[in-house]
N, C-alpha and C positions, 0 to 999 in steps of 0.2 A: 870300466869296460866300454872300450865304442858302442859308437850307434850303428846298428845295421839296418838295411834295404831289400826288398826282394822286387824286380822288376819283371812282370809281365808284357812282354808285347811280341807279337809273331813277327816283327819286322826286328830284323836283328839290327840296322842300323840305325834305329831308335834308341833301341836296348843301348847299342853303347854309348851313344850320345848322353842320353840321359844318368847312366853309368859314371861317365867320364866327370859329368857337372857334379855328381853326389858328393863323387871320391874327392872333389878338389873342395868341399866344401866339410870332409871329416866327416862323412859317413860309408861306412863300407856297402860298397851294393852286388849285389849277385843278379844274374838276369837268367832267364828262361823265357823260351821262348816258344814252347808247350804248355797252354793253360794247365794240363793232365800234370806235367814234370814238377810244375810248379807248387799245386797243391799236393802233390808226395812230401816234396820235400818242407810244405809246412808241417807237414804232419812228422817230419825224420827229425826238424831242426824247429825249438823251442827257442833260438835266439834274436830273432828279427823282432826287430819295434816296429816297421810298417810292410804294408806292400802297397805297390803302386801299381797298378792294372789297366792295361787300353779297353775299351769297352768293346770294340769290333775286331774279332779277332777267329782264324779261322778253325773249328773243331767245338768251339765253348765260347762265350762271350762273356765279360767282365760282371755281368749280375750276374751270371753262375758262379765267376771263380769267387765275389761275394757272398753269395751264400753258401758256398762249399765251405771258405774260409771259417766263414762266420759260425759252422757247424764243430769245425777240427779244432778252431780255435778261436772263441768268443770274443777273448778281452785282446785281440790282432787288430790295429787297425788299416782300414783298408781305403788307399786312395783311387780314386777312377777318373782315369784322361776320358771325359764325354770328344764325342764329333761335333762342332757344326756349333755349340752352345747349347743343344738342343734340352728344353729346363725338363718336358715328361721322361728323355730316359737318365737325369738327374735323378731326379724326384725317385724312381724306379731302386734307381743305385741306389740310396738313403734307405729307403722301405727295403732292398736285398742286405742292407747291414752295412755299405758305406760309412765312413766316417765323413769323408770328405770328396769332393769332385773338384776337378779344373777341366778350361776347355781349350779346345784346336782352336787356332794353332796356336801349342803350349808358348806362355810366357814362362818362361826359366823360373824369374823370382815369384812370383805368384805360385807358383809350383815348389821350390825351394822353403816360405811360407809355408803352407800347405803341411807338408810333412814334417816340417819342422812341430809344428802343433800336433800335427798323429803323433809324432814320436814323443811328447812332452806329457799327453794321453794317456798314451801307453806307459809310460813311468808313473804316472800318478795311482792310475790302475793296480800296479805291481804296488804298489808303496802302500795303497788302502788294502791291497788282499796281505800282504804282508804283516799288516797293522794288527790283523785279526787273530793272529799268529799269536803274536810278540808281546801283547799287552799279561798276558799270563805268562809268561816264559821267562826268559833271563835280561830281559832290559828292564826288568822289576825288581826292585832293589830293597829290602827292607820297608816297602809300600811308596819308595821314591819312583816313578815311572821316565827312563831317557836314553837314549843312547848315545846324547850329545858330547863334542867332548868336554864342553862347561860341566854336564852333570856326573860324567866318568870322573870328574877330577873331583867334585864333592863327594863322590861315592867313597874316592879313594880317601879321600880325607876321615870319611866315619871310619873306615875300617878300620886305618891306623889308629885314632884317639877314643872309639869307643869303650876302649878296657883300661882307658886314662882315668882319675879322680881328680884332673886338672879342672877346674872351672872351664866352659865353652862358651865363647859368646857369638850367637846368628846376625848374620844380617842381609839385608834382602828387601827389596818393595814390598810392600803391601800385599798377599796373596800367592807369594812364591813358594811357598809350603817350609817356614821356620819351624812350626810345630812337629811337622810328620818329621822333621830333623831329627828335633830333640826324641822325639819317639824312638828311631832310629839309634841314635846314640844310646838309647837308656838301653832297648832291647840288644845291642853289640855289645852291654856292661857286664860284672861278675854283681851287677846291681839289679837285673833284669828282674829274678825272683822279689824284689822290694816294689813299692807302690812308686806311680809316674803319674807326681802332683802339678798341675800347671793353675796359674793364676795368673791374671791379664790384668798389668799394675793401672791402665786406664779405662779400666771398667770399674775399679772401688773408689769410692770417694774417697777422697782427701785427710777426712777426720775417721773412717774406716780403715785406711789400708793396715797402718803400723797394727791393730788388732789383728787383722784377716792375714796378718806374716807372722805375727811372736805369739798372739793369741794374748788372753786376757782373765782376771781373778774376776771372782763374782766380786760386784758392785763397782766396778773400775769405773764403769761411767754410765747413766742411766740405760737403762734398757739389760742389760749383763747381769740377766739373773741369774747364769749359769756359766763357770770357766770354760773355756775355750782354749785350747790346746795351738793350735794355729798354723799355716799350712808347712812352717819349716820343723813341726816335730810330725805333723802328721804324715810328712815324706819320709820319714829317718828310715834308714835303712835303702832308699830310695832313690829317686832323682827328680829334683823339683824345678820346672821351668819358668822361671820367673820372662814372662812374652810383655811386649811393649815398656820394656825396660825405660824408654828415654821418656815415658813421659813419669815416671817415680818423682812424686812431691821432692823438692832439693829438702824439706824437713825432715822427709824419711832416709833421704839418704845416708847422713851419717850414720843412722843406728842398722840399716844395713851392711853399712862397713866394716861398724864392729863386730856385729853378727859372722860374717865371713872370715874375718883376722881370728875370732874366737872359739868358735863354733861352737858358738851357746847364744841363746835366745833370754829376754828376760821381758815375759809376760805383761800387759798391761796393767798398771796395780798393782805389781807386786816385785817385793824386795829382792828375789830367789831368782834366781837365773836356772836356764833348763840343758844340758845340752843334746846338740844331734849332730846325726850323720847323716849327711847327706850328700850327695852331686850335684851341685851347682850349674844348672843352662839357662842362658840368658837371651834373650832375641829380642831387636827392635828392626823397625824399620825406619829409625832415624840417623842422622851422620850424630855419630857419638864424639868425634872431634870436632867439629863445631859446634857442639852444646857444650862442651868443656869450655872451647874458646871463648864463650857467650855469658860462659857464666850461670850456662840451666843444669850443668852437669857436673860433677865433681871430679877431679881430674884423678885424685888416688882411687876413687872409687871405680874408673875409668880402668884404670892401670888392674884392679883386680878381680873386676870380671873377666878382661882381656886376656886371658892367658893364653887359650886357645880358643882360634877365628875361623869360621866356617864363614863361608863368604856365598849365598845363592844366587845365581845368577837371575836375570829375569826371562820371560816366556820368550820375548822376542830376539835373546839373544842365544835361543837353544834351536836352532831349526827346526828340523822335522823330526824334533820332540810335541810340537804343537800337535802333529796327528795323534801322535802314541797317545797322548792324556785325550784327548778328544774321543780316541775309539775306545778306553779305558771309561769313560764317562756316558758315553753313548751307552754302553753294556749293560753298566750299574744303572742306570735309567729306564732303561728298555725292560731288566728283569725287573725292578722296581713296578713299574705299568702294566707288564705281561702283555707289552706291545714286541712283536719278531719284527725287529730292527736291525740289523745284520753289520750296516757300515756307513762310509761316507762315501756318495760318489765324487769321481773326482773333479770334475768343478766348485763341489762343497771344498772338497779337499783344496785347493787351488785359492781361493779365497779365506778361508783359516791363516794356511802359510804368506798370504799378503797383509794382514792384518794385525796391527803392535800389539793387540792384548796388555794394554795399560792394568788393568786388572789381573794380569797372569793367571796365574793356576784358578783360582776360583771365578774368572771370569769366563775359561773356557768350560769349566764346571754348570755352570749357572745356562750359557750359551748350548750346550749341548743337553742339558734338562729342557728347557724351551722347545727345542727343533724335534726330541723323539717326542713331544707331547703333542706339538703342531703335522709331524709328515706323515704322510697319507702311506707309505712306500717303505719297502725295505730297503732302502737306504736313504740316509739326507741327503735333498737337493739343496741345490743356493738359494730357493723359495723357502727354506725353513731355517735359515738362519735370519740374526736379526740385519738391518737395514743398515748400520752401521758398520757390518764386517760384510755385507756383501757392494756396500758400495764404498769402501773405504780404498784413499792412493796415498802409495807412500810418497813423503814429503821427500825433496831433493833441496841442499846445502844450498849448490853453486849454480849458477843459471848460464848454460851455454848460448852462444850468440853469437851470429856474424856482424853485426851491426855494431860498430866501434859505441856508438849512442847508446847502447844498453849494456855495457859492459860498466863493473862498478868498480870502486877504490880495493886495494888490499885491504887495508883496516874493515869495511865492509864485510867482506868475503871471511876474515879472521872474526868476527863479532858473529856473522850467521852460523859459521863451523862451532864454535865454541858453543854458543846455544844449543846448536843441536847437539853436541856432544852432552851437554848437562841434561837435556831432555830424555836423551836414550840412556842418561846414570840416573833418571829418576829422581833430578834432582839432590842427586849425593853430591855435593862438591868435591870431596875428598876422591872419591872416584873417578870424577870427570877430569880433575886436573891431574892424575894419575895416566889416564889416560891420554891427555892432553900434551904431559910430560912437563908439567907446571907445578912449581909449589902454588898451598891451598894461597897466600899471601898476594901472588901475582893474583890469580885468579879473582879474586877479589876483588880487587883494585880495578881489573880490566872490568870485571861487571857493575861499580859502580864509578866508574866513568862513563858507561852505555847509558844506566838507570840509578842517579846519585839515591834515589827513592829506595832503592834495594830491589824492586820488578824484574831488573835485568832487563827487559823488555817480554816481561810476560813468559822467560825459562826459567830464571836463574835467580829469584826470592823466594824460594821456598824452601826450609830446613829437613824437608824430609827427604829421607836417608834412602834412597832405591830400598 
């Protein structure tokens, strides 16, 4: 939907002056040239993103059509052409509900400006009352919160494969919600009524895990005064998420494999094998083809949790999904505290969507606990988020220049792009050269020729997997 205009000014060859510059700039504008007419038709027509108001005008003057407006219609934003510069009836206009003022005699672009920002305002406005709406409503998805088309296509994904017994394997940055997946998938199962076991292969130690998976006979090894059953029988019936798969000891892996190929477990200490039923979900946030490559990952083992790939995308590459979870968090915090927290204004809102969220979902989780504990106000302002998302700029590849002297080599400009492409895949190689439309092999090569060290220069050594 365009942007629309409402022009007040008793001089009608203003009106169409001003008219004229809107429309050539893609906004529709309507004029009147009756303060009176004017505020009817805010009150008839619910479509305008600004109006723009001369202050001296004869019947009503621009602080009335101000606070009329501002009565008919609150979240309207309202511009005022002042006379003369004059700042006291600025100042006046601001305190009657102003958004914004320009002065005689109008500069065009400062003015074009000007509304440009009402209008950006007023959409942020709609997007945070909307927000309030929607977080309980149908862009909720089995506890997934988005209405991005990245998260439409995962959604659509559970729906198909959640009545699968295919093995699922997640993957995703750090914080992108793999878990509330597999939740997901387990609750879309004919598995649902059965237990949903998860166990985080890099929280057990090393000479613990193989027990805390197949379980263990009394006295298998000291301390085991008591058999243990283990969490692939205590899912049967079930669905058991085995979460940070890539960092699985390579010595357990084998006997996971067998585990999968057999579907029997065989206890620590003991001769007897057990079997179960279970649903196999697997989530890491590692590139699982380059630990195969590497040699930290088994590659048949690779091939059979792979069966079926849910793929999460990250925060920053879901738009204004970042509000939806943020007023979804704001909520649960707020009732939490039994502090009336209502929303984000939109300046808050404004700087959220500027901000990568390297941490995704439980970053803006964490972020949004913070600010209803800190704000004074029913809604958060940009004083109550942290320092780092309200002063954060996003970073730019290519560096424009008149100056022949500052312009750089292609290989350059290829080396910076690529970075940033790995950067924003979180370090997934596999992704980034997907993206990049590179096998992982070039890839490779081109980054250590940059950084023979493996740094890449500070993107592009690190193995973890978006």
């Amino acid at each position: 939907m365009g942007r629309r205009a409402l022009i007040i000014d008793d001089d009608e060859a203003m009106c169409a002056w001003l008219a004229a510059d809107l429309r050539a700039r893609g906004v529709e504008a309507t004029t009147r040239t009756s303060p009176a007419d004017a505020l009817a038709l805010i009150e008839e027509d619910e479509g305008f993103d600004v109006v723009l108001t001369d202050l001296n005008m004869r019947g009503m003057n621009g602080i009335e059509v101000c606070a009329r407006a501002a009565e008919i219609r609150p979240d309207l934003p309202v511009v005022v052409i002042t006379a003369f510069g004059s700042i006291e009836t600025a100042v006046e206009a601001i305190r009657a509900g102003a958004y914004d003022y320009v002065t005689k005699p109008v500069d065009i672009e400062a003015l074009a400006l000007a509304l440009e920002r009402a209008i950006a305002h007023h959409a942020l406005k709609d997007e945070v009352r909307r927000l309030r709406r929607a977080v309980a409503g149908p862009d909720t998805f089995q506890g997934l919160v988005g209405r991005s088309a990245a998260m439409r296509r995962v959604q659509d994904m559970i729906e198909r494969i959640g009545d699968s017994e295919a093995t699922v394997l997640i993957t995703g940055e750090s914080g992108t919600g793999k878990e509330v997946v597999a939740r997901a998938l387990h609750e879309r199962s004919r598995r649902r009524g059965g237990p949903f076991v998860a166990v985080n292969c890099a929280a057990v130690p090393e000479s613990l895990i193989e027990s805390e998976l197949f379980g263990h006979v009394r006295g298998a090894f000291t301390d085991a005064r008591a058999a243990r059953p283990g969490l692939f029988v205590e899912a049967d019936g079930g669905t058991l998420l085995l979460d940070e798969l890539g960092e699985l000891p390579l010595s357990v892996q084998p006997k996971l494999l067998r585990a999968l190929q057999e579907r029997r477990v065989r206890p620590v200490g003991s001769n007897a094998e057990v079997p179960f039923d279970v649903r196999i979900v697997a989530a890491t946030n590692r590139d699982l083809e380059e630990a195969v490559e590497e040699r930290r990952f088994r590659e048949d083992l690779y091939y059979r949790i792979n069966v079926l790939h849910v793929e999460l995308p990250p925060v920053r590459a879901r738009g204004s999904d970042v509000l939806l979870l943020a007023q979804r968090f704001l909520e649960d915090s707020a009732a939490r505290s039994g502090k009336e927290v209502l929303g984000l204004s939109p300046a808050a809102a404004e700087r959220l969507l500027a901000y990568s969220w390297p941490g995704n979902v439980r970053e803006i989780q964490n972020c949004m606990e913070r600010a209803v504990a800190l704000t004074s106000y029913q809604e958060i302002t940009v004083d109550d988020l942290p320092v780092k998302v309200r002063e954060h700029r996003p970073s730019h590849v290519l560096v424009a220049a008149d100056d022949p002297s500052e312009l750089v080599p292609l290989e350059e400009v290829e080396r910076r792009y690529i970075l940033r492409v790995l950067e924003a895949a979180g370090g997934n190689k596999t992704l980034a050269a997907r993206i990049l439309g590179l096998d992982r092999k070039t890839l490779h090569r081109k980054l250590e020729r940059w950084d023979p060290s493996g740094g890449a220069g500070g993107s592009g050594g690190t193995t973890k997997g978006g």
